[in-house]
N, C-alpha and C positions, 0 to 999 in steps of 0.2 A: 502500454498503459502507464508505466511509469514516467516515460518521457513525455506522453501528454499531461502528465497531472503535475510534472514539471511546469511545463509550460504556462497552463491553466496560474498556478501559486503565483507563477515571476511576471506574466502580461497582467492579468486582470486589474491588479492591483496598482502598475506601471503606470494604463492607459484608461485609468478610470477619471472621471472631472469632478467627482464630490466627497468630500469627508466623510459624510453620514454624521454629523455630533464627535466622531474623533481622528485624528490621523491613521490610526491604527488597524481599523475596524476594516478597511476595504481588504487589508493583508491578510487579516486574520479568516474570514469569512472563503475568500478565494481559497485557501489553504484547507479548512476547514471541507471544502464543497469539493475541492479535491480528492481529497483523502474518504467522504466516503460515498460519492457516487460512483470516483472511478475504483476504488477501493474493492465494493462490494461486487463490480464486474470482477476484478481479476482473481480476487480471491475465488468466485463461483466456476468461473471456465478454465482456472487450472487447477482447481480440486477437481474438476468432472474431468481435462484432458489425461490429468497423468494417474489416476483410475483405471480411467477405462483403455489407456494404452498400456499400462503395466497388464491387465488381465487381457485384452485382447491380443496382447504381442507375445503372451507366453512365461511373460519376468516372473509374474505371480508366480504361475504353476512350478518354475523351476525353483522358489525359493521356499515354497512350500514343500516341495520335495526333498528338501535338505534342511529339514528341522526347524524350520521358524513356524511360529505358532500362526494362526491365522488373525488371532488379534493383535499379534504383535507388530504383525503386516500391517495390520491397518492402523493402528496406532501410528507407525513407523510414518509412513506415506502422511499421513495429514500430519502428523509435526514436522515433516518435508517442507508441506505446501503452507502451512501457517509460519515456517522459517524464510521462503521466497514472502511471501505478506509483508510478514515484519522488517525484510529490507525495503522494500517500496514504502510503506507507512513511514519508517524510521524516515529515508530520502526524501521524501516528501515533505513530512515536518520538520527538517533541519530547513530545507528551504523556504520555507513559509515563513519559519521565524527568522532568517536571513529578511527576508520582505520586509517583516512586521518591525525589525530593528530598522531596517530602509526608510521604513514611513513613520517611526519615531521623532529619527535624524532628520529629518525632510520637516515635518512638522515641528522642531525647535527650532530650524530655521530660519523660516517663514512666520513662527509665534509674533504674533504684537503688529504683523506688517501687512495683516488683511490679504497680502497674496495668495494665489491655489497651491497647496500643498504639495510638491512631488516625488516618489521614493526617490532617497537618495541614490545619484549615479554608482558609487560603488559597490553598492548593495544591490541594484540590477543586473551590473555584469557580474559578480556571483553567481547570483541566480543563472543567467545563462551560461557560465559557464560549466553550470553540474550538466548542460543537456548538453552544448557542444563538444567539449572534449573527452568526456567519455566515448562517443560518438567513433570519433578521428584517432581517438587512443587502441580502443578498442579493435577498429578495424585496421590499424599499421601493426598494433603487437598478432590480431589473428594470422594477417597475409605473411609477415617473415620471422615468427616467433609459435605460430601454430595454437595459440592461445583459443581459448573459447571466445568467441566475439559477445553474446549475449550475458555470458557470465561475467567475463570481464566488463564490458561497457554497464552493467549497474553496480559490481560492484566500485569500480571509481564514479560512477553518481553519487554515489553513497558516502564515498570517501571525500569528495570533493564538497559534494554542500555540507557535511558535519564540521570540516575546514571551514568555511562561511562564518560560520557560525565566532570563529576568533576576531573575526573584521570587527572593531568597536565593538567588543561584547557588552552586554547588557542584560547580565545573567537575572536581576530581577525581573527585567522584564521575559525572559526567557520562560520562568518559572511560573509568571505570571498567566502566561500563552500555553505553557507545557501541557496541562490539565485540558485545555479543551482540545489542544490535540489527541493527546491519548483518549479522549472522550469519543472525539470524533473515529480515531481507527478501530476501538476495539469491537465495536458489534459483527465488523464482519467478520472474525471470526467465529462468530455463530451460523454464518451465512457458508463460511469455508467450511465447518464442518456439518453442516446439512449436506452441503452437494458432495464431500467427499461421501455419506453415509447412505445415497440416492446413487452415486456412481458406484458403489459395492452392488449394488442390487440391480439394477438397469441401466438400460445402453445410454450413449451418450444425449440422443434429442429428448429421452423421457426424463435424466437426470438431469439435464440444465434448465429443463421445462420446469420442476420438482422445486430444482432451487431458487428460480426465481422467481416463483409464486413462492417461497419463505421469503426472499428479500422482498418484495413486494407487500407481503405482510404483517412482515415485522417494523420494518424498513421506520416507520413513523412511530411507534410504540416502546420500540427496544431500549430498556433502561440501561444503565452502565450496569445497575447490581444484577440485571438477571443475565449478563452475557455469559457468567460463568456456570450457572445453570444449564442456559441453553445449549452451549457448549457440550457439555455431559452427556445431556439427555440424547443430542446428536450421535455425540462418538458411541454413547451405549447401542445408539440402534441403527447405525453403522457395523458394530462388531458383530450385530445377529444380524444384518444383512448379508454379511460376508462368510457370516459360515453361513449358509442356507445358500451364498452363490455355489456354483456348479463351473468351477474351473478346468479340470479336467479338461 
């Protein structure tokens, strides 16, 4: 997911042929549409996988067996899976605004000379380079360094586009962009923790079923000021799902 919503941020906006009224717009919007269609996927399928694999595989029961509270469990586990969120979102929006500086720089270029606007070349190989070499890094340090391949290859995404991000900064205009990303990532974490609080309670096809009729109806509605709400009201009925589960 991350490596497509890479992708998604650095082409769209690359290989688009219209302004829209600004340079900027096609960057921001790509980035933007990244972060939370793909967003609200990954947040829901790995609050529902690593759920219902911790309880189905036994983790729970043995950690509940050795003194951890059952809320703590669950509390524990979604600030897990809302900490994997926050590296995809973060990676995401460093490269978007990699883009959005692309198409700044691209656009003073071209200013006054009636020609199409195109993101600036150094500013796209950035952008792919957050996908490709974590990729290749990732898999040479797994095969003769024994590294985690998955863990390591987002964490250098992560590393690599926030680096981006010093290529001709353009911290106003960063600032400027910052807000509607965070705009854009944060509802899904109300989405992660519905399905983390659906995956306390049932199997995995009725808990993903659960959460995505939430993303599906919140999805168009969701203000920034009730994410934190929502959030709440989820983990609360999350923690009485999970003691009413039957682990054992």
């Amino acid at each position: 997911m991350t490596l497509v919503a890479q992708l998604l941020a650095v082409l769209a906006p690359t290989f688009h042929y219209h302004q829209f009224g600004e340079p900027t717009r096609m960057a921001r919007d790509a980035g933007i549409s990244a972060l939370m269609a793909l967003g609200a996927i990954l947040a829901v399928f790995a609050a529902v996988k690593t759920f219902r694999r911790e309880i189905e595989s036994g983790t729970a029961t043995v950690c509940l067996s050795h003194g951890v509270g059952r809320a703590a469990f669950f509390a524990a586990k979604t600030a897990g899976v809302a900490l994997a969120y926050g590296v995809f979102a973060l990676t995401v929006s460093s490269v978007s605004l990699v883009m959005v500086n692309g198409a700044a720089i691209g656009g003073r270029i071209v200013e006054g000379t009636g020609a199409l606007m195109r993101i600036w070349g150094p500013s796209v190989a950035l952008g792919l380079a957050g996908t490709v070499i974590p990729l290749v890094a990732g898999a040479v340090l797994n095969r003769f360094f024994r590294f985690r391949f998955v863990l390591t290859a987002n964490l250098l995404a992560l590393a690599i586009s926030i680096a981006g991000l010093g290529y001709r900064p353009d911290f106003p205009l960063y600032l400027d962009h910052a807000g509607d990303m965070l705009a854009a990532a944060l509802p899904a974490l109300a989405y992660l923790s519905a399905a983390c609080a659906f995956a306390a309670r049932f199997r995995t096809n009725v808990a993903g079923s659960l959460a995505a009729l939430v993303v599906l109806v919140q999805f168009p509605f969701l203000k920034l000021w009730a994410v934190l709400p929502a959030v709440l009201l989820f983990v609360y009925l999350g923690v009485v799902f999970f003691d009413e589960c039957d682990i054992a």
